[in-house]
MOPAC internal coordinates of N, CA, C and O (Angstrom, degrees):
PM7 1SCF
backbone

  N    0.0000 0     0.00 0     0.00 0    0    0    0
  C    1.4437 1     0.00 0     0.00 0    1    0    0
  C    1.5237 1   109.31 1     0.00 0    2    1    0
  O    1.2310 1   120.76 1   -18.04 1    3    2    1
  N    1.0868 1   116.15 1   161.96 1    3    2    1
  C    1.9087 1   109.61 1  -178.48 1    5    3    2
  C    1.6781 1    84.32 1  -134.01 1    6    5    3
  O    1.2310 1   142.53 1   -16.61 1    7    6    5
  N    1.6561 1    73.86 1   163.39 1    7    6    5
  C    1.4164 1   109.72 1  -166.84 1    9    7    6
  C    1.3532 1   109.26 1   -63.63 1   10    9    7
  O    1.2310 1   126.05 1   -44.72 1   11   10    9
  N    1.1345 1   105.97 1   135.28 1   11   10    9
  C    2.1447 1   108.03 1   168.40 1   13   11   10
  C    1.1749 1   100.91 1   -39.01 1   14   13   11
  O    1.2310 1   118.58 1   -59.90 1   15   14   13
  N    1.6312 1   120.32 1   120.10 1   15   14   13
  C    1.3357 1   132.59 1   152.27 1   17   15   14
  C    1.5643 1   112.58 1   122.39 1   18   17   15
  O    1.2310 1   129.77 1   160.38 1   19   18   17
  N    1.4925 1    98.76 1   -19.62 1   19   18   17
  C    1.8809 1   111.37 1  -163.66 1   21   19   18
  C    1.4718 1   103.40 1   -86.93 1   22   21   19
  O    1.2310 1   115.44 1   -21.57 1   23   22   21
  N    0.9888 1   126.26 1   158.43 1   23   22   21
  C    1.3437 1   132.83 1   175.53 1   25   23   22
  C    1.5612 1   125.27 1    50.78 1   26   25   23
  O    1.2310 1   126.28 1  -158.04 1   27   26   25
  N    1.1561 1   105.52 1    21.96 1   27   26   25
  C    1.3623 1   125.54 1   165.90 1   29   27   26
  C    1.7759 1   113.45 1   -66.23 1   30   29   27
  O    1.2310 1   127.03 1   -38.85 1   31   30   29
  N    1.2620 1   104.09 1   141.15 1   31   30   29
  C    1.8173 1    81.80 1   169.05 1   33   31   30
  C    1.5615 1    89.55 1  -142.84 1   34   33   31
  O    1.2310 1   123.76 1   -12.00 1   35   34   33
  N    1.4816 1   110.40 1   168.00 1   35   34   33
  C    1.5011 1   123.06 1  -168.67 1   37   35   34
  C    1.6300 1   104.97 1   -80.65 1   38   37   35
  O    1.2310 1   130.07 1   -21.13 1   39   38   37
  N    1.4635 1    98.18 1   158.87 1   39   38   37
  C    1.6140 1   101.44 1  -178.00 1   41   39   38
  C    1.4084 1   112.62 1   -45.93 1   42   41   39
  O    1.2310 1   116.45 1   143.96 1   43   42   41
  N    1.7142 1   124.36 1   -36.04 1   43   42   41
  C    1.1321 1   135.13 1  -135.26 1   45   43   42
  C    1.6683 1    87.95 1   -82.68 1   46   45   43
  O    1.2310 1   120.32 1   137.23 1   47   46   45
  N    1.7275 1   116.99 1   -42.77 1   47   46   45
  C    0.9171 1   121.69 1  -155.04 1   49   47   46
  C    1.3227 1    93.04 1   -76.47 1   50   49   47
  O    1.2310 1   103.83 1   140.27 1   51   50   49
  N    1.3207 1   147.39 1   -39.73 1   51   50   49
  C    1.5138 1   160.60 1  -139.04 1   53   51   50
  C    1.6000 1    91.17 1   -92.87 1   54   53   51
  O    1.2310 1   109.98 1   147.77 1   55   54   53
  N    1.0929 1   136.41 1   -32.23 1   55   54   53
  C    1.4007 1   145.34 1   175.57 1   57   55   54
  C    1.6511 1   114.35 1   -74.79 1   58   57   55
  O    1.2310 1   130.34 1   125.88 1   59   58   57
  N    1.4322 1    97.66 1   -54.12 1   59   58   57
  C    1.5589 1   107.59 1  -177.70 1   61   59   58
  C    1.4959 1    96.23 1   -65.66 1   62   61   59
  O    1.2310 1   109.35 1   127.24 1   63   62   61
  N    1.7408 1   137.57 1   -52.76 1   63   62   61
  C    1.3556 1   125.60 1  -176.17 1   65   63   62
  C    1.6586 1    95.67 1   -64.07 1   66   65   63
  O    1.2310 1   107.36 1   139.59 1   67   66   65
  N    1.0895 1   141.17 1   -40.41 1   67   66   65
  C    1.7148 1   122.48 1  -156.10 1   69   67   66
  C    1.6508 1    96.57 1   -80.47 1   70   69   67
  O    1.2310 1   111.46 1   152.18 1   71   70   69
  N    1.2546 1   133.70 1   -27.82 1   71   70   69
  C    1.8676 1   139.65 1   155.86 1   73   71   70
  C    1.4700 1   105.71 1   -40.12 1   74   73   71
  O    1.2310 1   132.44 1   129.83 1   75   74   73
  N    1.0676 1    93.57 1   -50.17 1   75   74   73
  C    1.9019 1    94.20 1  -173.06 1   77   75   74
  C    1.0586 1   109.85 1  -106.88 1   78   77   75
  O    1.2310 1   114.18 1  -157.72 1   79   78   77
  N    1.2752 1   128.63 1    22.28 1   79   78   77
  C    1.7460 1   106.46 1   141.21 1   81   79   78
  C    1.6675 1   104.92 1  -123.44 1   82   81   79
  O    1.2310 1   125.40 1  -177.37 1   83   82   81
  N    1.1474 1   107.23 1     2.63 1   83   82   81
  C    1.9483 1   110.70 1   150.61 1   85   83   82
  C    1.7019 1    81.05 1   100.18 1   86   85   83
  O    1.2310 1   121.99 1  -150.45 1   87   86   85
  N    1.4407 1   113.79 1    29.55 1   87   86   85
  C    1.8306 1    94.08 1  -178.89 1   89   87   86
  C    1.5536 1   115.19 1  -116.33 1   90   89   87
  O    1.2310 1   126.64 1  -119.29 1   91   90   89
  N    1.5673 1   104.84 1    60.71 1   91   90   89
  C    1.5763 1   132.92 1   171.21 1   93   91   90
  C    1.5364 1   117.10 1   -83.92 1   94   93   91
  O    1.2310 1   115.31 1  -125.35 1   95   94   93
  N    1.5500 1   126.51 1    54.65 1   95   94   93
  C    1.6396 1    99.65 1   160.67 1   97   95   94
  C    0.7877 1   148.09 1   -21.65 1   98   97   95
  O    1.2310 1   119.63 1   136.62 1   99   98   97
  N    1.7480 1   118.31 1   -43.38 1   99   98   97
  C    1.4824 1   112.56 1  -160.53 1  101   99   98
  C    1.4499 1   100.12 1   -87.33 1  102  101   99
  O    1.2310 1   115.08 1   165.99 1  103  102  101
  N    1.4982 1   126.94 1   -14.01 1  103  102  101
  C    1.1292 1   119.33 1  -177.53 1  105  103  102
  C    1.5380 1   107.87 1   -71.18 1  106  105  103
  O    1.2310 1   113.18 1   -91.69 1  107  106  105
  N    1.3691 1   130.49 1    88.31 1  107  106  105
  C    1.7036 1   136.18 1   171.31 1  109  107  106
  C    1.1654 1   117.74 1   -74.31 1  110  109  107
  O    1.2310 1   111.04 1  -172.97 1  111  110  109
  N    1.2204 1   134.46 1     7.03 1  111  110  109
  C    1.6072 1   133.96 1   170.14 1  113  111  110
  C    1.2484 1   123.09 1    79.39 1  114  113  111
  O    1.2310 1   119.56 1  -169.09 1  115  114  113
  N    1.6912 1   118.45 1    10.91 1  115  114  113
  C    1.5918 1   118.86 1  -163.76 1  117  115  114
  C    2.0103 1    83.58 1  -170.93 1  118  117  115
  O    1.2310 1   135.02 1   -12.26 1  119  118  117
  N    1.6824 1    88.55 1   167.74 1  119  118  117
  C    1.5488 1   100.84 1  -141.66 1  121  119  118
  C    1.9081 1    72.09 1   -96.80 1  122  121  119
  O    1.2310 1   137.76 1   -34.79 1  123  122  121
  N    2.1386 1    83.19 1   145.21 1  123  122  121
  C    2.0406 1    90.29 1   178.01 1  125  123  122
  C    1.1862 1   128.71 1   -57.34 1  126  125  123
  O    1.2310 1   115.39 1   -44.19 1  127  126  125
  N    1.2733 1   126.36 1   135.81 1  127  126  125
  C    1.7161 1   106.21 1  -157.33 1  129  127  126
  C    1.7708 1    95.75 1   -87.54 1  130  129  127
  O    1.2310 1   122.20 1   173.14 1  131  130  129
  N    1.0930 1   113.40 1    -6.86 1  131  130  129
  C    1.7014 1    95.46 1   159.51 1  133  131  130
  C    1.5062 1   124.91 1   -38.46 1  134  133  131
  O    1.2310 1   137.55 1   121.93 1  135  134  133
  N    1.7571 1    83.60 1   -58.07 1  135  134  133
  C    1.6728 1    92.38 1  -171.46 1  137  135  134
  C    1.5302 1   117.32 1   -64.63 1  138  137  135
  O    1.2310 1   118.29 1   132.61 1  139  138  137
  N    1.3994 1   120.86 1   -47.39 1  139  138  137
  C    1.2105 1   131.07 1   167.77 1  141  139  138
  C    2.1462 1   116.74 1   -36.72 1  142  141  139
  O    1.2310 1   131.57 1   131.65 1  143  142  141
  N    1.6122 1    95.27 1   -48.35 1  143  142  141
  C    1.2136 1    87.45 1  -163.14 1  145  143  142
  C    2.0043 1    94.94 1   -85.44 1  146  145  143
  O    1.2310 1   122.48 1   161.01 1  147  146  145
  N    1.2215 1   112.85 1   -18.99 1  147  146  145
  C    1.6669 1   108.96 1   166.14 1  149  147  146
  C    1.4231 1    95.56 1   -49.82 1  150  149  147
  O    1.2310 1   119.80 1   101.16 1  151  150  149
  N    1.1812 1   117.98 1   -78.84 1  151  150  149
  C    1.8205 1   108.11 1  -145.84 1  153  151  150
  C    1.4867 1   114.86 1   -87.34 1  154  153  151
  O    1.2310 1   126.10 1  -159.52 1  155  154  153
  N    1.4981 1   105.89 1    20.48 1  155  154  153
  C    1.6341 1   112.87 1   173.27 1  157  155  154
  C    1.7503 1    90.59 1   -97.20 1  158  157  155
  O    1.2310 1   124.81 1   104.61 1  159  158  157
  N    1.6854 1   108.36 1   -75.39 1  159  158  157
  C    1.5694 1   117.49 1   173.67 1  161  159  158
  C    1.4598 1   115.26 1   -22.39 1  162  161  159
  O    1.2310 1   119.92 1   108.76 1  163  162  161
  N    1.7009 1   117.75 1   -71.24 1  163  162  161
  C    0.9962 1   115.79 1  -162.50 1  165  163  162
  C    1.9240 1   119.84 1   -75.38 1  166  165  163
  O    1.2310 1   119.43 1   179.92 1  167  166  165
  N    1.3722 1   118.69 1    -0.08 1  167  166  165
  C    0.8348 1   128.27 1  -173.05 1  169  167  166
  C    1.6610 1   119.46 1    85.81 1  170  169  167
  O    1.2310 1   107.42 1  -177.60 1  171  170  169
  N    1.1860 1   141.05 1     2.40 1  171  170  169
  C    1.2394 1   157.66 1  -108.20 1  173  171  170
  C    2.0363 1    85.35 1   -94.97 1  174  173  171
  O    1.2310 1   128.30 1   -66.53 1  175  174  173
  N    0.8935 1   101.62 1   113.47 1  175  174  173
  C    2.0101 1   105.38 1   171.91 1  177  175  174
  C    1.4144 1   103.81 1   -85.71 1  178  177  175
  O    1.2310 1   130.90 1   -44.15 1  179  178  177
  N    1.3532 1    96.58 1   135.85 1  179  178  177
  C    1.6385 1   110.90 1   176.49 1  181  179  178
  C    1.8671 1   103.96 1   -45.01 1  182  181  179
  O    1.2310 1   122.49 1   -43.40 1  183  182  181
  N    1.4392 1   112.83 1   136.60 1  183  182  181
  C    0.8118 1   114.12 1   179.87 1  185  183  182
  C    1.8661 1   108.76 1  -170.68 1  186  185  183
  O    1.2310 1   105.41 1   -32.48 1  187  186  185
  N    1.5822 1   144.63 1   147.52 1  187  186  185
  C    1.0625 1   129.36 1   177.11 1  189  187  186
  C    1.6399 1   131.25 1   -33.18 1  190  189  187
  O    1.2310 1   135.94 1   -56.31 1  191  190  189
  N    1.3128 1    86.74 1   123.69 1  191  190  189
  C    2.1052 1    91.47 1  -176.40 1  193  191  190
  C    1.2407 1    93.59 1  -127.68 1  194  193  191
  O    1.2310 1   129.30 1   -30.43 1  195  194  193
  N    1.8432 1    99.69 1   149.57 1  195  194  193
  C    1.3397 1   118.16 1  -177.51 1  197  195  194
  C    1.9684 1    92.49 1  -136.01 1  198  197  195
  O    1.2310 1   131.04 1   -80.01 1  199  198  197
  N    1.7223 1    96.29 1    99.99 1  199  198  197
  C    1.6146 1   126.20 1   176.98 1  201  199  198
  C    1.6556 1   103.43 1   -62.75 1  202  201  199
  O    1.2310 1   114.63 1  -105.14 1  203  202  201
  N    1.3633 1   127.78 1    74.86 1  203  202  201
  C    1.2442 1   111.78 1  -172.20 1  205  203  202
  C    2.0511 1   116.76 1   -81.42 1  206  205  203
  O    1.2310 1   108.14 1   -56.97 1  207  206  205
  N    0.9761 1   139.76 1   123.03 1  207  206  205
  C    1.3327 1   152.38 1  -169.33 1  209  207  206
  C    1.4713 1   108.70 1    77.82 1  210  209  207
  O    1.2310 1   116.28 1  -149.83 1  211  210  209
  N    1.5626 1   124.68 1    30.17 1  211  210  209
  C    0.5502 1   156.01 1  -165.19 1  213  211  210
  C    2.0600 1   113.81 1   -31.18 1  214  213  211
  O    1.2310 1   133.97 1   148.01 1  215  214  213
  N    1.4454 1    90.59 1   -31.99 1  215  214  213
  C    1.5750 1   109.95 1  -175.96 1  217  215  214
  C    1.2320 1   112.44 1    75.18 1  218  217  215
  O    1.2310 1   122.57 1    53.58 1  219  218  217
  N    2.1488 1   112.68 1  -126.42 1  219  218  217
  C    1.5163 1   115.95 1   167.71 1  221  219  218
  C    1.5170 1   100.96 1   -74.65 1  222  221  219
  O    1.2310 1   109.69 1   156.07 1  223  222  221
  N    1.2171 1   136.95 1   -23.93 1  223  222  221
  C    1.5063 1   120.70 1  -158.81 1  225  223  222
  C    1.2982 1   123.25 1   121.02 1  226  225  223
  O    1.2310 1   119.23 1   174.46 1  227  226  225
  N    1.4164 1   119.07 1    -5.54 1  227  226  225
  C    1.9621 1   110.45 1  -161.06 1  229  227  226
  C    1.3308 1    73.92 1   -66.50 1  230  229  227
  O    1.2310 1    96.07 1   116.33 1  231  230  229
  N    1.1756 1   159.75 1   -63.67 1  231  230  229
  C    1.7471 1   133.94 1  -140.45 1  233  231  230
  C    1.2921 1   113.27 1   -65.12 1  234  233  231
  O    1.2310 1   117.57 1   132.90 1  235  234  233
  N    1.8448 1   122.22 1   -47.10 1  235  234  233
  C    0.8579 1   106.75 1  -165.60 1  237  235  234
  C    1.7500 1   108.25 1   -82.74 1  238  237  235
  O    1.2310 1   119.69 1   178.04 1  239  238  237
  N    1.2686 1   118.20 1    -1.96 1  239  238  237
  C    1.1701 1   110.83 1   173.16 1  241  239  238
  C    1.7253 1   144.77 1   -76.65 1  242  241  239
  O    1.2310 1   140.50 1   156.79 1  243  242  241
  N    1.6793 1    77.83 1   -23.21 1  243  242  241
  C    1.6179 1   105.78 1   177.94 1  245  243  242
  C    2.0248 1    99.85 1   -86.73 1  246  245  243
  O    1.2310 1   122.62 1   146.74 1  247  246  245
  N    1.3344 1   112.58 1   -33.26 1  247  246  245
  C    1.4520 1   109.88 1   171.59 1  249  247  246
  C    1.3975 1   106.97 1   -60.80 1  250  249  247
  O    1.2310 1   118.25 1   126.57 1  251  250  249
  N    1.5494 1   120.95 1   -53.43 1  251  250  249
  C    1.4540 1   119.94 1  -167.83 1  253  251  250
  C    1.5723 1    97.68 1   -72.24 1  254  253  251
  O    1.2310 1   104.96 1   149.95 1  255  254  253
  N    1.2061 1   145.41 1   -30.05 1  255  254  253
  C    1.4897 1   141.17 1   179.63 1  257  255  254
  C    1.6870 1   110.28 1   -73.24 1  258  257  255
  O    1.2310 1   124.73 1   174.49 1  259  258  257
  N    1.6862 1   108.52 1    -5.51 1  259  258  257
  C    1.5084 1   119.56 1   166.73 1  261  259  258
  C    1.2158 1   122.33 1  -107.39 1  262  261  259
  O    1.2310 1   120.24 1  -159.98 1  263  262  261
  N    1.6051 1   117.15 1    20.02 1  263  262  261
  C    1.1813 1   135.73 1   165.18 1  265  263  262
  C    1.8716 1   105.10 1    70.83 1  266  265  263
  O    1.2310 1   123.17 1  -153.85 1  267  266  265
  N    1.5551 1   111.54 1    26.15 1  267  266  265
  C    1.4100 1   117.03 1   153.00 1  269  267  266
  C    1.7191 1   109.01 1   -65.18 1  270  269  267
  O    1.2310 1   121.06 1   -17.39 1  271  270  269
  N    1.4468 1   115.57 1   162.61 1  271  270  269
  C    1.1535 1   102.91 1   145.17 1  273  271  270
  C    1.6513 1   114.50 1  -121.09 1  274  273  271
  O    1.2310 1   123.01 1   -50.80 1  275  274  273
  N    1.5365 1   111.84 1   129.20 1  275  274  273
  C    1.0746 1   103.98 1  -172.59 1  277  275  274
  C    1.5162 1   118.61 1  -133.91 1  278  277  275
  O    1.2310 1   128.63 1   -20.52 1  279  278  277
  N    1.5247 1   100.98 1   159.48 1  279  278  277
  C    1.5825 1   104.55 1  -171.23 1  281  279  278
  C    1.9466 1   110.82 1  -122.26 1  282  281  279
  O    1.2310 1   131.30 1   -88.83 1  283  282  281
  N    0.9552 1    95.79 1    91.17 1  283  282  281
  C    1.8154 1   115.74 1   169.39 1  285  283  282
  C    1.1871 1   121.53 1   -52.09 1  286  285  283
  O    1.2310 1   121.74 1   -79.63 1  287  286  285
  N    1.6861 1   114.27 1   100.37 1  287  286  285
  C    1.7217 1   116.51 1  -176.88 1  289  287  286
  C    1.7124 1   104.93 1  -110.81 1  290  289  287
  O    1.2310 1   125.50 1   -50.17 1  291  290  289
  N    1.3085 1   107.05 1   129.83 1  291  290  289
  C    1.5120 1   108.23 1   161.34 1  293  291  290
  C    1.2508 1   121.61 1  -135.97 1  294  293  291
  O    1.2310 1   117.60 1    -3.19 1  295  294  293
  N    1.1695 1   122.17 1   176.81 1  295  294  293
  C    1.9667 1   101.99 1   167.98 1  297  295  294
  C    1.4368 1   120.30 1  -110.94 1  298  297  295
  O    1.2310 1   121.09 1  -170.41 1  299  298  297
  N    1.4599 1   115.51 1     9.59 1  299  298  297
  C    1.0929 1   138.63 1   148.20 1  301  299  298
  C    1.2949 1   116.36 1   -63.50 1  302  301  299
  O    1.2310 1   127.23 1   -68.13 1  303  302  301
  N    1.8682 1   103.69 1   111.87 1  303  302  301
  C    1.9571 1   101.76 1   157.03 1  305  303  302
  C    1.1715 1   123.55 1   -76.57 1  306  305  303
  O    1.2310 1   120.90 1   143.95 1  307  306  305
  N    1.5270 1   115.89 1   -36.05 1  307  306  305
  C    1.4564 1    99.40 1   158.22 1  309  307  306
  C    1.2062 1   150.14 1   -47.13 1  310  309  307
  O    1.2310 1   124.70 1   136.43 1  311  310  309
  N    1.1397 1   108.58 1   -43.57 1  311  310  309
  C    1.4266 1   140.77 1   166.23 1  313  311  310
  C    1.7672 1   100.39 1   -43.29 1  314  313  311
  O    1.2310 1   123.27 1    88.71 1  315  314  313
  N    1.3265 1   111.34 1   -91.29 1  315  314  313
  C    1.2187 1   136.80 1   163.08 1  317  315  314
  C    1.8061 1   101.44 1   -19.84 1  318  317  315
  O    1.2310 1   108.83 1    99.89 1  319  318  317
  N    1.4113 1   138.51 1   -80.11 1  319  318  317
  C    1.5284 1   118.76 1   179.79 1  321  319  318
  C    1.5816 1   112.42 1   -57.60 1  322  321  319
  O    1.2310 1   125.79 1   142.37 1  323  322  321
  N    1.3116 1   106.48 1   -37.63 1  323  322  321
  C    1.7638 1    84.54 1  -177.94 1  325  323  322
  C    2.0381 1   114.60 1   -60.88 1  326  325  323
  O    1.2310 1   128.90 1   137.73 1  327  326  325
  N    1.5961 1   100.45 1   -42.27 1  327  326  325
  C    1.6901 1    91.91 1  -173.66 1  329  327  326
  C    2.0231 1    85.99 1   -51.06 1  330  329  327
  O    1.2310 1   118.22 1   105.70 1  331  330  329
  N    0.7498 1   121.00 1   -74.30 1  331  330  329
  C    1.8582 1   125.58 1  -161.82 1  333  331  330
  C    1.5123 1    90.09 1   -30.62 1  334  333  331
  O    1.2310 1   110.89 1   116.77 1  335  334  333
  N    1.2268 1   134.73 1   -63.23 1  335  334  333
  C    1.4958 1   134.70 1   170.40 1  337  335  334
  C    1.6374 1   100.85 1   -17.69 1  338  337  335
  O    1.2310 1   128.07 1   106.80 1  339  338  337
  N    1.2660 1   102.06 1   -73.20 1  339  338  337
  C    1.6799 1   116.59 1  -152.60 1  341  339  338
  C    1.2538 1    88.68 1   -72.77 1  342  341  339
  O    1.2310 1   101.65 1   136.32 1  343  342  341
  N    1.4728 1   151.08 1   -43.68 1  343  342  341
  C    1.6030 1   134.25 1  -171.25 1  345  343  342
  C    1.3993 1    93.52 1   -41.83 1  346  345  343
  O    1.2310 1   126.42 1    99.85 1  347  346  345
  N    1.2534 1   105.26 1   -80.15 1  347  346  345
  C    1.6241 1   133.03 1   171.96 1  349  347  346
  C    1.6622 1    99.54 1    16.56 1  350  349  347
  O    1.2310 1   140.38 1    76.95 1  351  350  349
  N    1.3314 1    78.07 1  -103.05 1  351  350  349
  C    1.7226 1   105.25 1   170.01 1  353  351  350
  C    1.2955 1   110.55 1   -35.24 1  354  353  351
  O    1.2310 1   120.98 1   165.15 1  355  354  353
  N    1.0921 1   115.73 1   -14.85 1  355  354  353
  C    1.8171 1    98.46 1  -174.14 1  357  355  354
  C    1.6636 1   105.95 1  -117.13 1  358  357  355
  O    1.2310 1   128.68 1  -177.06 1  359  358  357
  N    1.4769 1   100.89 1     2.94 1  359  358  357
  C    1.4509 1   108.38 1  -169.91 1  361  359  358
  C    1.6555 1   134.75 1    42.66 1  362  361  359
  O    1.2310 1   134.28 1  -140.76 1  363  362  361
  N    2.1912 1    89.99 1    39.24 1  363  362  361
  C    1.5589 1    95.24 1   172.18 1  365  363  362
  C    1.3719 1   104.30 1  -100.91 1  366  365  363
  O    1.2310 1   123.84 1    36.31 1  367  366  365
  N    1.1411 1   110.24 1  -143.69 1  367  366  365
  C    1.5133 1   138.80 1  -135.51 1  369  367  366
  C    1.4699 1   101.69 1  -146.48 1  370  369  367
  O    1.2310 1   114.40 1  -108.32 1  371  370  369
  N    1.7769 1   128.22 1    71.68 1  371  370  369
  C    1.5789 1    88.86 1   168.19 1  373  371  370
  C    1.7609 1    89.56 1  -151.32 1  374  373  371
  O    1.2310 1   131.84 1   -15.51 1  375  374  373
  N    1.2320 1    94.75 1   164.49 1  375  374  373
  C    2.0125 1   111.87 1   178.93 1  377  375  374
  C    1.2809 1   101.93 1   -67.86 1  378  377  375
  O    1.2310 1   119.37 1   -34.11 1  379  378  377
  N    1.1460 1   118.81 1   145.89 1  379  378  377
  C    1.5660 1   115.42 1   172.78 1  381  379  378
  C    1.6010 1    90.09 1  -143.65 1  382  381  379
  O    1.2310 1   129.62 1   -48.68 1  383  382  381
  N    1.6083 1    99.06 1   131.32 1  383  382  381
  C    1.7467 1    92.78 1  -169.62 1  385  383  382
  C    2.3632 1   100.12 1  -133.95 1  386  385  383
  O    1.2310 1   127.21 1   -56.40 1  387  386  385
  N    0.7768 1   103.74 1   123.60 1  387  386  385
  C    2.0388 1    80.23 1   164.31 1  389  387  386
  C    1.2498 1   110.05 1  -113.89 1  390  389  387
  O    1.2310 1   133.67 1   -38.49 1  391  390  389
  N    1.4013 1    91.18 1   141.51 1  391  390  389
  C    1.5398 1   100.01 1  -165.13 1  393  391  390
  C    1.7518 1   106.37 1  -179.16 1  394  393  391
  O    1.2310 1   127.03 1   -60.73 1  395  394  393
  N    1.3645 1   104.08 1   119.27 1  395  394  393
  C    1.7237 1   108.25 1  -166.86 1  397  395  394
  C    1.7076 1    98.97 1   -96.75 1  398  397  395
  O    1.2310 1   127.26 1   -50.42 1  399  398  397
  N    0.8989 1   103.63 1   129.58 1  399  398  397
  C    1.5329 1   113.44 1  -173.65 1  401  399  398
  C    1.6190 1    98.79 1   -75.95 1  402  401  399
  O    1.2310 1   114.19 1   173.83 1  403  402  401
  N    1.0582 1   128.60 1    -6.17 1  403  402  401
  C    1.6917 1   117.40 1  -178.87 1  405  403  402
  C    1.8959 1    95.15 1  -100.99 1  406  405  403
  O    1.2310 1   113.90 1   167.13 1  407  406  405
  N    1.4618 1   129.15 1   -12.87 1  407  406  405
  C    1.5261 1   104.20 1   176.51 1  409  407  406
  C    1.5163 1    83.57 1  -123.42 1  410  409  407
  O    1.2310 1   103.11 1  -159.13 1  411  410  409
  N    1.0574 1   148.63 1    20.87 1  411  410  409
  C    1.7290 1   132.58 1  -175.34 1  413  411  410
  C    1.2866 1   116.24 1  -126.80 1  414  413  411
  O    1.2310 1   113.81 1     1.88 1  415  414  413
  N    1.4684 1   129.31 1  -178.12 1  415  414  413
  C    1.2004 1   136.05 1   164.23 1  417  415  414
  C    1.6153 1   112.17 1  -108.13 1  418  417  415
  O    1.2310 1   124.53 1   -32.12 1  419  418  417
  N    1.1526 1   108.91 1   147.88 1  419  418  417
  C    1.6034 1   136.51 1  -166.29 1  421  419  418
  C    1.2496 1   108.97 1  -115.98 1  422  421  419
  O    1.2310 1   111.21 1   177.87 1  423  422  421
  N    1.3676 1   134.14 1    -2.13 1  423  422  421
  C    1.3826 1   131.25 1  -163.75 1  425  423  422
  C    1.6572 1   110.80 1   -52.03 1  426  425  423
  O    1.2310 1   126.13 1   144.86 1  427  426  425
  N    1.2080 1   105.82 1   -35.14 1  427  426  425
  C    1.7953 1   106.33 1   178.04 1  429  427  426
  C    1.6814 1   115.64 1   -80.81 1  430  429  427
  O    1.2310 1   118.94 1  -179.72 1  431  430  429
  N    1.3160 1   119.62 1     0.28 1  431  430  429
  C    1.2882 1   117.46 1  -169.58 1  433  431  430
  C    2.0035 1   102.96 1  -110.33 1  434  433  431
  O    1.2310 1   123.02 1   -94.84 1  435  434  433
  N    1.3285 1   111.82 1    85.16 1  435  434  433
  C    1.6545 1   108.18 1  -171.34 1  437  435  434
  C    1.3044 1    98.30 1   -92.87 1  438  437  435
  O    1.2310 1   106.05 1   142.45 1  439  438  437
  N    1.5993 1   143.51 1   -37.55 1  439  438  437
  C    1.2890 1   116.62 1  -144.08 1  441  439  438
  C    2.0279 1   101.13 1  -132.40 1  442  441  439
  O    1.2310 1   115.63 1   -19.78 1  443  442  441
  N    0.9685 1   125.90 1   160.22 1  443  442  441
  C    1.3468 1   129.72 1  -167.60 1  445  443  442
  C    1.3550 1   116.52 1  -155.82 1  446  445  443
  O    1.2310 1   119.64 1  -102.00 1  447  446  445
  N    1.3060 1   118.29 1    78.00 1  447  446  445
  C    1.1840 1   108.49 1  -160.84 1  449  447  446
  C    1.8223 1   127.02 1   -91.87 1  450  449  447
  O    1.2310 1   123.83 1   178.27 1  451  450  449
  N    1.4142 1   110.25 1    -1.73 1  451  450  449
  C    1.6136 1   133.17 1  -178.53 1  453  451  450
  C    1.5690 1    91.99 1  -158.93 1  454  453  451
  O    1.2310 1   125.41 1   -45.84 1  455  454  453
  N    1.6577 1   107.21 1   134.16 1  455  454  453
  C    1.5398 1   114.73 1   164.76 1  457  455  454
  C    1.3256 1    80.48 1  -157.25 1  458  457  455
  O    1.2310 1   119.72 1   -32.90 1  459  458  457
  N    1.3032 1   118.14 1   147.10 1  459  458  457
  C    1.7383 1   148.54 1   176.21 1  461  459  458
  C    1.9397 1    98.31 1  -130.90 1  462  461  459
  O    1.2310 1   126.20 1   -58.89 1  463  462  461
  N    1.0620 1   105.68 1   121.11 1  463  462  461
  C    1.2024 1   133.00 1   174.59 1  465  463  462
  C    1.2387 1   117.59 1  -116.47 1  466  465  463
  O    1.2310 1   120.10 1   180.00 1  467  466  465

């Protein structure tokens, strides 16, 4: 058994090992149909989005393929090159940034106009 406190590792790290051994559920390969059916339903006009935990990207990719422009933050690098992978491949258009809002600065990120949590 180890000692209270030892062998602990940070979320960040617990993320970066579950990336690299490919053991991501929530990543389903296609954009959440919450979001999809929000900005179809509600009428929502392309306009700046800020994809926060963004993961690989299917959201922000299916937003930027709806003529959003959007910028994808996670604190995952893995995370973060595969969405850049998948723009790629899909031949959109989107920011892909990592960056944890509890140790970083945000100064370039002002406006947010849809986030689903």
């Amino acid at each position: 058994m180890s000692v209270r406190g030892e062998n602990k590792i940070t979320i960040e790290e617990r993320y970066k090992r579950r990336y690299k051994a490919g053991d991501i559920p929530w990543d389903i390969g296609k954009p959440d149909f919450n979001l999809i059916q929000t900005v179809t339903k509600m009428a929502i006009k392309p306009c700046k989005a800020l994809d926060i935990g963004c993961g690989t990207g299917d959201n922000s990719i299916w937003l930027s393929q709806n003529g959003f422009h959007v910028i994808g933050i996670d604190t995952s690098e893995i995370a973060i090159q595969k969405a850049i992978e998948k723009a790629s491949k899909a031949n959109v258009k989107c920011n892909f940034i990592v960056i944890d809002f509890l140790q970083d600065s945000a100064d370039g990120l002002k406006q947010c106009r849809f986030q689903r949590s």
